[in-house]
LOBA-771238 format. One record per residue (C-alpha): x, z, y; residue number from 1. Coordinates in Angstrom, 1 decimal, padded with zeros to 4 digits. Layout:
BEGIN
+--------+--------+--------+-----+
:     c1 :     c3 :     c2 :   n :
+--------+--------+--------+-----+
:      X :      Z :      Y : NUM :
...
+--------+--------+--------+-----+
//
This chain:
BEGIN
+--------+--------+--------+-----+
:     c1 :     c3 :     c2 :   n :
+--------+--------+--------+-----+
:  017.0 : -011.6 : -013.0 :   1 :
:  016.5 : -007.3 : -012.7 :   2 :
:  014.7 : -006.0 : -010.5 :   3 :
:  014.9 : -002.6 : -009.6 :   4 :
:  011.5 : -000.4 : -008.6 :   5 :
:  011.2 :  002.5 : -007.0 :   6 :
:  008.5 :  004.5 : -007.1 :   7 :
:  007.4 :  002.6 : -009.9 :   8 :
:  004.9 :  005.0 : -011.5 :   9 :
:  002.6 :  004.6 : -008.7 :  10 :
: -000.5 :  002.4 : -008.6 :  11 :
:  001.4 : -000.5 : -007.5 :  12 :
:  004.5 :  000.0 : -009.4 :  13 :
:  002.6 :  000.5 : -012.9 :  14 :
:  000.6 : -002.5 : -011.7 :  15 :
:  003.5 : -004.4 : -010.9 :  16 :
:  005.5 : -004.0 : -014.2 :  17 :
:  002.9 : -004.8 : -016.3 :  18 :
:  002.3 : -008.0 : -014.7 :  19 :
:  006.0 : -008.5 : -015.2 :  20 :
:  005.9 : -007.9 : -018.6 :  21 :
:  003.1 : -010.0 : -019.6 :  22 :
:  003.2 : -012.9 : -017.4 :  23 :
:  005.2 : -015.8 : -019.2 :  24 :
:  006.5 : -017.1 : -016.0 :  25 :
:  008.9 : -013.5 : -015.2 :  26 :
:  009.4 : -013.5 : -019.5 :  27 :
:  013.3 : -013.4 : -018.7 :  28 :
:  013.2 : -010.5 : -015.6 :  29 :
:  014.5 : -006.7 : -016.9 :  30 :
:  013.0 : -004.3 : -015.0 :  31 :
:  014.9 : -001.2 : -014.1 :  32 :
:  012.4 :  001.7 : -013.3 :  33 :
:  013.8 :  004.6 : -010.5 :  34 :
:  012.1 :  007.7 : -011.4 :  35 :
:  012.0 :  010.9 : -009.8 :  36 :
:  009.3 :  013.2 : -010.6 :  37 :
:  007.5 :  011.5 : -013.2 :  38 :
:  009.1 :  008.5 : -015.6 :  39 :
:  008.0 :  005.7 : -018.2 :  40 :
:  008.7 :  005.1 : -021.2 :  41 :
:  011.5 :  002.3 : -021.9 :  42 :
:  011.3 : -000.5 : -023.9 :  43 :
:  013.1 : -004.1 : -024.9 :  44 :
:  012.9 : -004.7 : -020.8 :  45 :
:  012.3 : -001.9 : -019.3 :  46 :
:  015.6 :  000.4 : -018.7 :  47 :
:  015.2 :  004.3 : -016.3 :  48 :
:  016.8 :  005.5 : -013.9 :  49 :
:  016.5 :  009.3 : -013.6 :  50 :
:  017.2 :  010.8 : -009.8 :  51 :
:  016.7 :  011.0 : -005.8 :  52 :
:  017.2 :  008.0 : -003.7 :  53 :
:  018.0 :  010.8 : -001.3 :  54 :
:  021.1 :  010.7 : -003.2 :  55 :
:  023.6 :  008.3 : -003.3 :  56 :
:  025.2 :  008.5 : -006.5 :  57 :
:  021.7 :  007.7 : -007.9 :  58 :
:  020.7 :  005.0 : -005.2 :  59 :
:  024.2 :  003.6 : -006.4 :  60 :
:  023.3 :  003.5 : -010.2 :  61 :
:  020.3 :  002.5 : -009.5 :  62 :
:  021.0 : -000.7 : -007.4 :  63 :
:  024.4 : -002.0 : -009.6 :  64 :
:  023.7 : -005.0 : -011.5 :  65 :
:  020.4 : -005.3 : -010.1 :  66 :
:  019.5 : -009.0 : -008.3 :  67 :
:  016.2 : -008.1 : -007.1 :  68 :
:  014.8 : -005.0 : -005.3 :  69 :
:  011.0 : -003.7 : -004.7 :  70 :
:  011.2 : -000.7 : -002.8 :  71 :
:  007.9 :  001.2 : -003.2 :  72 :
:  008.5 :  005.1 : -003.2 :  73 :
:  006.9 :  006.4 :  000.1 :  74 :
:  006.1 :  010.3 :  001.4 :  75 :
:  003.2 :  011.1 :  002.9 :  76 :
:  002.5 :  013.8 :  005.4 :  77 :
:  005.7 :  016.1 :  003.9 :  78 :
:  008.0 :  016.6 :  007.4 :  79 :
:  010.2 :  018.8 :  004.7 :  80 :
:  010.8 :  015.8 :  002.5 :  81 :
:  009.8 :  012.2 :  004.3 :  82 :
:  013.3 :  011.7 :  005.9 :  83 :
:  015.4 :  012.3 :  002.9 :  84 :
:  012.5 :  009.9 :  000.8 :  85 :
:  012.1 :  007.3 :  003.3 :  86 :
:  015.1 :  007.2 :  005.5 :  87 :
:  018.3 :  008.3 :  003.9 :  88 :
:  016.5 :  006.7 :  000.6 :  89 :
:  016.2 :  003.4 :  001.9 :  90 :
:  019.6 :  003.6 :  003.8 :  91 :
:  021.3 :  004.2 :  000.5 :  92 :
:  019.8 :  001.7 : -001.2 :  93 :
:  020.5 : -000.8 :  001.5 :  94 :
:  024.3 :  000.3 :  001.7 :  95 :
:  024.6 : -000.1 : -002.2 :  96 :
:  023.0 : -003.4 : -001.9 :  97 :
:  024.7 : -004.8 :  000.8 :  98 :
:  027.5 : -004.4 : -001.4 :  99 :
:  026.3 : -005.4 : -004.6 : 100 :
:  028.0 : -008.8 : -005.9 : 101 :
:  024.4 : -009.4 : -007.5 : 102 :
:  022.1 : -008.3 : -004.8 : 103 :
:  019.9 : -011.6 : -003.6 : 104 :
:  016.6 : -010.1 : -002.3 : 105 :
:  015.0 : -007.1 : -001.3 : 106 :
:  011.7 : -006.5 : -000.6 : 107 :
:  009.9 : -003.7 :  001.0 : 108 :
:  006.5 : -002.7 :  000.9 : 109 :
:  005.5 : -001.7 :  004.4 : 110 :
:  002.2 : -000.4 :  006.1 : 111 :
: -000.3 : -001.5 :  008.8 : 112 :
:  000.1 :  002.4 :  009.8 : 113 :
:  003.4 :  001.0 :  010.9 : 114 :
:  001.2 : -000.5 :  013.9 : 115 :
: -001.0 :  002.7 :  014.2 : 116 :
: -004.0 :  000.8 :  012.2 : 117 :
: -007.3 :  002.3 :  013.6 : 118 :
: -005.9 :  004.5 :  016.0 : 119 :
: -004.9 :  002.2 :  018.6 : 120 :
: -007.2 : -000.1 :  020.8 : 121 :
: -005.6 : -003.9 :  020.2 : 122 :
: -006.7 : -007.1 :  022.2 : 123 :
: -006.2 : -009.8 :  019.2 : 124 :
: -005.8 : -009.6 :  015.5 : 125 :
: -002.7 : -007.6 :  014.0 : 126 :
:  000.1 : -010.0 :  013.2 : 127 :
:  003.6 : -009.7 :  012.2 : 128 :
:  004.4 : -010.1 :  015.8 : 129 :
:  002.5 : -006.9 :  016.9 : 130 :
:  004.8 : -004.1 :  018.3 : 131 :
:  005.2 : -000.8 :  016.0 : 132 :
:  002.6 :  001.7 :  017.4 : 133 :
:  003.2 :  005.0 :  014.8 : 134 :
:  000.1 :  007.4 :  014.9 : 135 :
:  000.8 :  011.2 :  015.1 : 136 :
:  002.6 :  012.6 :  012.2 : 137 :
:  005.5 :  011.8 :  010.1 : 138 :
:  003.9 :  009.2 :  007.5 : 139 :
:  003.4 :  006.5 :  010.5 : 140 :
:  006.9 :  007.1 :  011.8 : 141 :
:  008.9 :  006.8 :  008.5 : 142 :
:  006.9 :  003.3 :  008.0 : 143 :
:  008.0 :  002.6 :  011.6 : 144 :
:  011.8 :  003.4 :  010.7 : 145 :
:  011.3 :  001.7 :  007.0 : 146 :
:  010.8 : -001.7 :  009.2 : 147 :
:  013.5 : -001.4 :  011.5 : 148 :
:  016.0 : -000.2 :  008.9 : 149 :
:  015.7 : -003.2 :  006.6 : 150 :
:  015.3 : -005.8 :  009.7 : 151 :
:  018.8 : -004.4 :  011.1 : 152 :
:  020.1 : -004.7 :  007.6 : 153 :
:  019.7 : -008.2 :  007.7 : 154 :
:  020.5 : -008.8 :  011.7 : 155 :
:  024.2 : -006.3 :  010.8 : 156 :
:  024.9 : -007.4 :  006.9 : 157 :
:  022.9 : -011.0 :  006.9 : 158 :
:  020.9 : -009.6 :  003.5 : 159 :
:  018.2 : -011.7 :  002.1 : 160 :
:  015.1 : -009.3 :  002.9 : 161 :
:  011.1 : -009.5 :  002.4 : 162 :
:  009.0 : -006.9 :  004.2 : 163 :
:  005.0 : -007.1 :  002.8 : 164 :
:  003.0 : -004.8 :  005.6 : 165 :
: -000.2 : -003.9 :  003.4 : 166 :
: -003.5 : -001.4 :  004.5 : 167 :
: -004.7 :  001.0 :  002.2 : 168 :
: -004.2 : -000.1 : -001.5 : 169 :
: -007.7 :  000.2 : -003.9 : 170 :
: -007.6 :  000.1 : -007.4 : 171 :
: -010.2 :  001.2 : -010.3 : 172 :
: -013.2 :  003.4 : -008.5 : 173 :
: -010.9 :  004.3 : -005.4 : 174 :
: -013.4 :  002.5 : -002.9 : 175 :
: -016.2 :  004.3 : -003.9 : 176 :
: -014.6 :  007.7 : -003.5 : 177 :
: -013.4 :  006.3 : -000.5 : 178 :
: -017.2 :  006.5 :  000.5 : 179 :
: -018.2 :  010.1 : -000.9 : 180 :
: -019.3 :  013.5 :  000.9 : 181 :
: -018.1 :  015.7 : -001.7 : 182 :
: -014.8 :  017.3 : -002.5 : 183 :
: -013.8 :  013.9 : -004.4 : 184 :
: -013.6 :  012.1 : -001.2 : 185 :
: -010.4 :  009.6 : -001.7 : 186 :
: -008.3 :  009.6 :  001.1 : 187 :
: -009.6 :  010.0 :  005.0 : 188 :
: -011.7 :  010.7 :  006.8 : 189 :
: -013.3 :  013.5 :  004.8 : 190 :
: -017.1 :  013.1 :  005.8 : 191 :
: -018.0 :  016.0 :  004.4 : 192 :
: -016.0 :  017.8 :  007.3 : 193 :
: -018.1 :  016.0 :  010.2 : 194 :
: -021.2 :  016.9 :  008.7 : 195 :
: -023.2 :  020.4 :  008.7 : 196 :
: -023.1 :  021.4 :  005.3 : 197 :
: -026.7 :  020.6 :  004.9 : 198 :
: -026.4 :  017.3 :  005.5 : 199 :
: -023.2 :  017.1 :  003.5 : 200 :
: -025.2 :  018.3 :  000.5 : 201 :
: -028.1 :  016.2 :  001.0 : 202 :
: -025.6 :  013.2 :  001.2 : 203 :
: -024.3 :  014.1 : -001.8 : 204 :
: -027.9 :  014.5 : -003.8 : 205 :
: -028.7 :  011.2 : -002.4 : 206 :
: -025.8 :  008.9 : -002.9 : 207 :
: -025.7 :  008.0 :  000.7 : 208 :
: -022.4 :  006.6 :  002.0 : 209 :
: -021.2 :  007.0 :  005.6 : 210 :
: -021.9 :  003.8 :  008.3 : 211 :
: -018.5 :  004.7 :  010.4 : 212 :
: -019.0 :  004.0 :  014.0 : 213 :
: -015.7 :  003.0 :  016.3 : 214 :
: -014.9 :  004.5 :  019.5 : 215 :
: -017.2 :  002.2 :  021.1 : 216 :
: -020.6 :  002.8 :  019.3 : 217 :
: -020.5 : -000.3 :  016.8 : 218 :
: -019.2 : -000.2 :  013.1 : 219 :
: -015.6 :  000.2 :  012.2 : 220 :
: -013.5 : -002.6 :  011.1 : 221 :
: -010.7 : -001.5 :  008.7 : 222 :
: -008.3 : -003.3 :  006.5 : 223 :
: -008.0 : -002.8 :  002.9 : 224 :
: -006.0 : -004.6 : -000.3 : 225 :
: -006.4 : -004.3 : -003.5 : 226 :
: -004.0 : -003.8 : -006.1 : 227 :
: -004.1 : -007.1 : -007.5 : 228 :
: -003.5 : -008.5 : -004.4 : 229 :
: -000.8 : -006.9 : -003.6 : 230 :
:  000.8 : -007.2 : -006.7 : 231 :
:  000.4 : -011.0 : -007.0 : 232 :
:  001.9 : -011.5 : -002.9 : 233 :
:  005.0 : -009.3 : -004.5 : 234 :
:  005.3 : -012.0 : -007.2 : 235 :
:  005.0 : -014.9 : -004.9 : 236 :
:  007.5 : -013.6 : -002.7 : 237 :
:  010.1 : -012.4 : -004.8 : 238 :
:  012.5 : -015.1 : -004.9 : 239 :
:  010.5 : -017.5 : -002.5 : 240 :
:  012.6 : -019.3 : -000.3 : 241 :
:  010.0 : -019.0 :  002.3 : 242 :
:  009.8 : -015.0 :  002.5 : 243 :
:  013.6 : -014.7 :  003.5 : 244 :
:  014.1 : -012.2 :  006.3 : 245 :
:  010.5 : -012.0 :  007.0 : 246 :
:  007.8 : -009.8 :  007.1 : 247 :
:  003.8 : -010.5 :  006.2 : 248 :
:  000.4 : -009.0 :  006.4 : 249 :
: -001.0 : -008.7 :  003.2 : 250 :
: -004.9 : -008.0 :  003.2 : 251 :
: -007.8 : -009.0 :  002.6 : 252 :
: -009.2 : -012.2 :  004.5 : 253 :
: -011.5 : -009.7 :  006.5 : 254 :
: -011.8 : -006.4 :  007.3 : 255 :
: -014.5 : -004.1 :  006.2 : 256 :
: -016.9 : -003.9 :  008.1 : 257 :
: -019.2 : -000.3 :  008.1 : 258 :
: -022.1 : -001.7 :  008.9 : 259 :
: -022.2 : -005.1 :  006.8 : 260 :
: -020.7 : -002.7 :  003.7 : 261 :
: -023.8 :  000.0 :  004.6 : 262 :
: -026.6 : -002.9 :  004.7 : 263 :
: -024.9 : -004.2 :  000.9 : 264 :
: -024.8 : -001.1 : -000.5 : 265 :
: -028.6 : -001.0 :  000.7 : 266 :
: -029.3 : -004.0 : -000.7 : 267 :
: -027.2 : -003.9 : -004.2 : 268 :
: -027.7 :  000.1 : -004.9 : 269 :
: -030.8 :  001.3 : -003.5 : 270 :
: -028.0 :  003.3 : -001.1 : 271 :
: -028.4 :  005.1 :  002.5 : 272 :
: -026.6 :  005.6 :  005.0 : 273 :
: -025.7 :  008.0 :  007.5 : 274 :
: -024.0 :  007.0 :  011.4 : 275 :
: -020.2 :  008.8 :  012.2 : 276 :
: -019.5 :  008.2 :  015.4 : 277 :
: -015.5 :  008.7 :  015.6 : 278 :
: -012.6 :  007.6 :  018.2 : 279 :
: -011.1 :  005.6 :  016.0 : 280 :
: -010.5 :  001.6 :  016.5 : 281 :
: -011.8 : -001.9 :  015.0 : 282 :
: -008.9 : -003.9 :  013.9 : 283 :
: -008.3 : -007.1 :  012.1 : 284 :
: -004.8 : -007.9 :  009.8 : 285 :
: -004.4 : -011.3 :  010.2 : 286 :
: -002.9 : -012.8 :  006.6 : 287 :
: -002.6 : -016.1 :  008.0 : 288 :
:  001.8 : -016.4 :  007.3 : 289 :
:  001.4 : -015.0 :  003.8 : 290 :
: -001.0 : -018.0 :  003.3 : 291 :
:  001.1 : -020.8 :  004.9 : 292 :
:  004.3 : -019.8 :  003.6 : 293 :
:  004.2 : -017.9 :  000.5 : 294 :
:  000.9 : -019.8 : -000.9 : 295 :
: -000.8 : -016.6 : -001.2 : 296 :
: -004.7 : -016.2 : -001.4 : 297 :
: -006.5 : -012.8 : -002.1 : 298 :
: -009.4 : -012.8 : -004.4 : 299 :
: -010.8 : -009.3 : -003.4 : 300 :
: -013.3 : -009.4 : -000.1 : 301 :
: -016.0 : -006.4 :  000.6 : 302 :
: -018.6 : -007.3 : -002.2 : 303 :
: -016.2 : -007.9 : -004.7 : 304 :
: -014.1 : -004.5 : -003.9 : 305 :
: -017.7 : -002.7 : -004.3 : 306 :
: -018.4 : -004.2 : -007.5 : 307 :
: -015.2 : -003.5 : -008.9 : 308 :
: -015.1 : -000.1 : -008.3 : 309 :
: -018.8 :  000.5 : -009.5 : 310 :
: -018.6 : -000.9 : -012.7 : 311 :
: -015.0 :  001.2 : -013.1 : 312 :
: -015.7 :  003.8 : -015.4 : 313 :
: -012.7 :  006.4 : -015.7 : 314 :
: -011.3 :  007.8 : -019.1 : 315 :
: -011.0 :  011.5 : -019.7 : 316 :
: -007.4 :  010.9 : -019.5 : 317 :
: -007.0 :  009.0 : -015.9 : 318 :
: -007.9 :  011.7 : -013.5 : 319 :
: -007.9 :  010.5 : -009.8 : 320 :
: -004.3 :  012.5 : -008.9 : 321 :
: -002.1 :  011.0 : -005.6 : 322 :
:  001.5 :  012.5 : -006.3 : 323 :
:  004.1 :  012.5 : -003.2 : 324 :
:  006.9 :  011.4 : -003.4 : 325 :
:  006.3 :  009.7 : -007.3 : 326 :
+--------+--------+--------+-----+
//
């Protein structure tokens, strides 16, 4: 088996290969790494690729002799650089793997903003079934196209294809930053920017985390995974019978919840909290097909997700940095 990953100098790329690497049950997969901007170091198993998937000759070099594909590079909000990442990328690499003698699988990490996450209003849980809903901007739409591109792959060429839909991915102290007022604030929203400054300052003395309201009044519900997680549903459905052309929700058993994660941050840390009303939507990911057909469990919820990324304490040399595209 070699398996080909892109984007794999990313959280879950780095996480990925070193469970390959370690784990005696993938002691016989090679792992050949596509690098663009940044690139690791090779080894008895570990072979790089140096290039673009935006460019065929690479996405060609990079896919021959390969059996197994996990396609993680992604864009974020970059109009001037998310088609030729996301779209002509991935259509490369599917036209050089359609025609690869070797090809068996490939698998695709997708994203609940796919299905507009907490921007839309939904009357059930989120399930593979859910239509795409893309939110405003270009990040939504290229997961949106990602999905549809690798589903007509397999309806046109009849390729063996895996799509894992995850939230947003924690790993090390993400969560908690995920929570802060100051300038260290990981990802959105920013709090500090729907605050007066005062209170944004005060926030910041005191520790005290943000209690996110939905569009209705009552704390938000939003998805996460962690890294772990993730990286162990990649494993189970690499070359599972049951993933073939299908796509899964991979998350956490339950959403976090503002309010509960306010009251056991108050309970565990001493912690307040602050309300922020916002427009945005409750939603639940619902796991359930990951569970029944790949035998997948996830062992993060809320408490231990806080705990984990409490106790992480961060080396001079692992700065917090997000890099687009990796």
């Amino acid at each position: 088996m070699r398996i080909l990953v892109t984007g794999p100098t990313g959280k879950v790329g780095r996480r990925l290969i070193d469970r390959l690497l370690v784990d005696p049950e993938w002691r016989h997969a090679r792992i050949r790494a596509l690098c663009h901007n940044r690139t690791l170091p090779e080894g008895e198993r570990v072979e790089v690729v140096r290039g673009s998937i935006a460019d065929r000759e690479t996405a060609e070099r990079a896919i021959a002799g390969v059996s197994h594909v996990v396609h993680l590079a992604t864009c974020k909000e970059m109009p001037e650089l998310v088609m030729d990442v996301t779209v002509k990328g991935l259509f490369w690499l599917l036209e050089a793997f359609r025609d690869s003698p070797t090809a068996q699988r490939f698998l695709l990490i997708g994203g609940d903003a796919g299905v507009g996450h907490f921007y839309y209003a939904h009357d059930g849980p989120l399930t593979e079934r859910t239509p795409h809903m893309a939110y405003p901007g270009c990040y939504a739409l290229s997961k949106v196209l990602e999905e549809v591109m690798l589903a007509q792959f397999g309806i046109q060429y009849g390729i063996d294809w895996t799509c894992l839909r995850a939230p947003w991915i924690m790993e090390k102290d993400d969560f908690r930053f995920t929570l802060s007022f100051g300038d260290d604030v990981f990802g959105g929203p920013v709090w500090k920017d729907l605050v007066s400054d005062a209170v944004a300052a005060r926030c910041r003395a005191e520790g005290t985390v943000p209690r996110l309201l939905d569009a209705e009044g009552a704390p938000l519900k939003r998805n996460f995974v962690h890294v772990d997680d993730l990286t162990s549903a990649i494993l189970a459905a690499l070359d599972s019978p049951g993933a073939a052309q299908r796509l899964f929700n991979i998350c956490m058993d339950e959403p976090v919840d503002y309010g509960a994660l306010a009251s056991y941050l108050a309970r565990s840390r001493g912690l307040g909290a602050i309300d922020i009303p916002s427009a945005y939507r409750s939603n639940w990911m619902d796991n359930t097909a990951a569970k029944f057909a790949l035998g997948w469990r996830p062992d993060y919820d809320m408490e231990r997700l806080v705990e984990a990324a409490w106790a992480y304490e961060r080396a001079p040399d692992d700065p917090r940095r997000i890099w687009y595209p990796g």
